[in-house]
N, C-alpha and C positions, 0 to 999 in steps of 0.2 A: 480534616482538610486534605485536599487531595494535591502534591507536590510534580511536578515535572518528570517522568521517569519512573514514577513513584511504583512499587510492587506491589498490589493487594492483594492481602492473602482470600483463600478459599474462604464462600460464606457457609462451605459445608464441609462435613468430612467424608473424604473421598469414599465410595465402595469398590467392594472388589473389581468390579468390572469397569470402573474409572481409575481405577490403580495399575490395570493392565493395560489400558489406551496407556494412559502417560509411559508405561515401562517401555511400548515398544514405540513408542514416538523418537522415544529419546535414543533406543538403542540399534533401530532396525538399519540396516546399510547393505549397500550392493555397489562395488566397485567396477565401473567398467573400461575396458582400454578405448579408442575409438573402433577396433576391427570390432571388437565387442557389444557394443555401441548401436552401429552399424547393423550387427545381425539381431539385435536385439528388436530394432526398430523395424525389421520385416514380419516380424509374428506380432502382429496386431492383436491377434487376440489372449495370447501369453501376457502381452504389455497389458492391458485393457485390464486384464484379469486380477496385476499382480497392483493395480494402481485402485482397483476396488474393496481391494483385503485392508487397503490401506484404514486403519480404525478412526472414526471422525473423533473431534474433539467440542463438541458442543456446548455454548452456554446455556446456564440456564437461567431462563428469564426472571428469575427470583433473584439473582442476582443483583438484580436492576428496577428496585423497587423505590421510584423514583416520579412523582406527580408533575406531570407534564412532560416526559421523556419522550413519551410518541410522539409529539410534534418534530424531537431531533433526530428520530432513524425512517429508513425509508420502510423497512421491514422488521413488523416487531419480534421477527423470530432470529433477525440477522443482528445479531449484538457483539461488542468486543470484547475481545478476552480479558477479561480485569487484572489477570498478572503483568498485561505487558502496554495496557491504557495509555493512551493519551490522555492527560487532565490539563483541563484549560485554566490559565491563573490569573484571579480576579480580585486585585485589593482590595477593593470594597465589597468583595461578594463570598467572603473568604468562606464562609460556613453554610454556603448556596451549593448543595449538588448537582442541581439543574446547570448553573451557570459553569459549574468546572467541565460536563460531560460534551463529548464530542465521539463518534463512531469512528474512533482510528487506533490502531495501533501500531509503536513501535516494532519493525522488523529486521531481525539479523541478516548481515550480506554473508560473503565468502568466509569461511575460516571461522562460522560464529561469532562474525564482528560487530559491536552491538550497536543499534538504532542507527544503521546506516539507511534505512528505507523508514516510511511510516506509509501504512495501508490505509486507505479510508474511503468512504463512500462517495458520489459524483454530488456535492452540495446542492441542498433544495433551497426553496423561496426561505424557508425557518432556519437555515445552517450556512448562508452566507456567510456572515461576519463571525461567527464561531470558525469557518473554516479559515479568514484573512488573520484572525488573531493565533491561529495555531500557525500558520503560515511564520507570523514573526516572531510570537516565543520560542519556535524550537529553530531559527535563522535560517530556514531551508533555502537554498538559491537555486533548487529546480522543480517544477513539478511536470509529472507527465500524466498526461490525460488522455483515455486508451477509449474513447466513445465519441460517437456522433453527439450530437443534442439530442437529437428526438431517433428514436431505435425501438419499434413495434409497440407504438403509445406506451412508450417511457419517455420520459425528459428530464435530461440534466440542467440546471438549472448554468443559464451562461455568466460565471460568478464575477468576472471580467469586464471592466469599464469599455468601451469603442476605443476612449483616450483616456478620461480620465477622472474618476470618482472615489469616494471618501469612504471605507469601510469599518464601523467600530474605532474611529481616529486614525485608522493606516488609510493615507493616503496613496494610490492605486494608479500609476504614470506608464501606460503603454506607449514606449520608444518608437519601437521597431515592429514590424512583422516581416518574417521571411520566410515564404513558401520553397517545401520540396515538395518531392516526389509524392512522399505516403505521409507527412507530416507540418504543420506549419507552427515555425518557432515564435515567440510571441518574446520580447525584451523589453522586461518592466521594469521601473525604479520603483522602493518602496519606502515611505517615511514616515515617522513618528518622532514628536517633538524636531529633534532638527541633527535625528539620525537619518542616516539616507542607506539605502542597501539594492542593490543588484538581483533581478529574480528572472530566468529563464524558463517559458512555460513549454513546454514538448505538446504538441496536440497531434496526436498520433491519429489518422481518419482511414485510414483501409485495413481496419478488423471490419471482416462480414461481418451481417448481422445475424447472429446465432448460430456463425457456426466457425470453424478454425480457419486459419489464414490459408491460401491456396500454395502459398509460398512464403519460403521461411526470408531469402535476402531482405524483404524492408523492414521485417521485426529486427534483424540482426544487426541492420543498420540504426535501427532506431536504439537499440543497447549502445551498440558503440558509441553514438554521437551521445549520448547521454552520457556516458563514464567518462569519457571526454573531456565534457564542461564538468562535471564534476570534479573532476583531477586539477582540474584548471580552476577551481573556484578558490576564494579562501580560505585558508588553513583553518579556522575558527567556524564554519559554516557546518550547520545540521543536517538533518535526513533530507534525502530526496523525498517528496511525497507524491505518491502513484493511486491514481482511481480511476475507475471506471465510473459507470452507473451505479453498481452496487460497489458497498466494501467489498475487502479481499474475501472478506468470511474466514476468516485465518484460521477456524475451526475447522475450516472445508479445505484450506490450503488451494483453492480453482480458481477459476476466474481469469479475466483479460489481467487482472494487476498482478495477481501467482502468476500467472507465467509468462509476464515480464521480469520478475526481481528472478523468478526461477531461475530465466536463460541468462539472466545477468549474472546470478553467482556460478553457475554450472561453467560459460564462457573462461572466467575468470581461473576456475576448479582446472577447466581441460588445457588452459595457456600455462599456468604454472605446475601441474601436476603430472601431465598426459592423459589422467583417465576424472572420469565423473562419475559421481555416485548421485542419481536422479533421485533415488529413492528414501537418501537419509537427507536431500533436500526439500523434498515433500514434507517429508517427515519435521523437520525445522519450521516450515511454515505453517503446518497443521498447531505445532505446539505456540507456535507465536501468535 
């Protein structure tokens, strides 16, 4: 039975050269002040160099030996890391791995604080209502969505009522819309039996497509307005969950979703500390 949070262990025993990924995942660090920072971020090719040494952490697909799981990931080589899983809880399906499995994983913010983010793929036609019921088991009251729908014949599926539709029993009540700049906020209620819960979607629309932001102000605005409602949310309220099109690949630590939770905990790193350490933050999301 797969539990909420739950840690599974390795379905193998590690080799040398996956016992040295994990050693320097865990241990690698580089401290920087801002003037540090700053100079660092003119040698493009230093930087480029020292974020490729960076050693992946890959699942392996035997992991996930699982009859009808392709229908739930988008890519069968992009899979979750099974120590830090999300599993979906099914009363009546309790001994179904199909039905517990979902492409996300819990992610640590600043300070190694745990399952403040969950990473997961941009839901298809088959991972709808797996995505609204992970939605309300883990209480999340924001999610942010860092893609177009349709982005060089990809498409995210639009998992999201106009007004208002019924998913897996959670009922699905879009409030509000309020357009900014680089983003439009969406304010949903959400219900089951005849609890009712608050959910704030972030749909972030000016990442180019395939290639980095031209300019950092709207991402950095989009961190902040996010931590924001989040501070502001209820005490008792879960992970924010963040996707793109693909999962994070938290194997890869890349992607539009890495680095947004990146520049979230890094911000957070450079307001209480003075300096960042980019590199034992990479290194945090590669191992998650």
């Amino acid at each position: 039975m797969c539990t909420p949070g739950c840690t599974e262990p390795y379905g193998h025993i590690m080799s040398p050269r996956e016992q040295s990924t994990r050693e320097y995942l865990q241990t690698a660090s580089t401290i920087l002040t801002p003037d540090e920072l700053h100079e660092k971020a003119l040698d493009s090719f230093n930087l480029h160099k020292e974020f490729f040494e960076i050693p992946m952490n890959f699942v392996d697909p035997k992991e996930y030996e699982i009859l009808g799981l392709v229908r739930k990931n988008r890519y069968k080589t992009i899979l979750p890391n099974p120590q830090t899983r999300v599993c979906l809880i099914s009363p009546d399906q309790e001994d179904d791995p199909l039905s517990s499995y979902i492409n996300a994983n819990y992610i640590r913010g600043y300070d190694a604080e745990e399952r403040v983010y969950i990473a997961t793929q941009g839901p298809t036609v088959n991972t709808v209502g797996d995505f609204w019921k992970m939605v309300w088991q883990e209480r999340s009251p924001i999610i942010v969505m860092i893609t177009n729908i349709e982005e060089v014949n990809e498409k995210c599926t639009e998992y999201w009522p106009e007004k208002q539709a019924t998913y897996e029993g959670i009922e699905v009540t879009v409030n509000d819309i309020i357009p900014d700049d680089d983003y439009v906020l969406r304010i949903m209620t959400l219900k089951s039996g005849e609890e009712e819960r608050t959910l704030k979607q972030f749909w972030y629309t000016s990442w180019p497509d395939q290639k980095t932001p031209d300019q950092a102000p709207p991402l950095l605005k989009l961190v902040q307005d996010v931590e924001e409602a989040r501070q502001k949310a209820e005490w008792d309220v879960g992970p924010v969950i963040v996707h793109c099109r693909y999962v994070l690949s938290c194997s890869a630590g890349i992607g539009r979703t890495g680095c947004f939770i990146a520049t979230t905990i890094l911000c957070k790193q450079l307001k209480n500390e003075g300096a960042v350490d980019i590199l034992r933050t990479t290194c945090q999301l590669r191992l998650d």
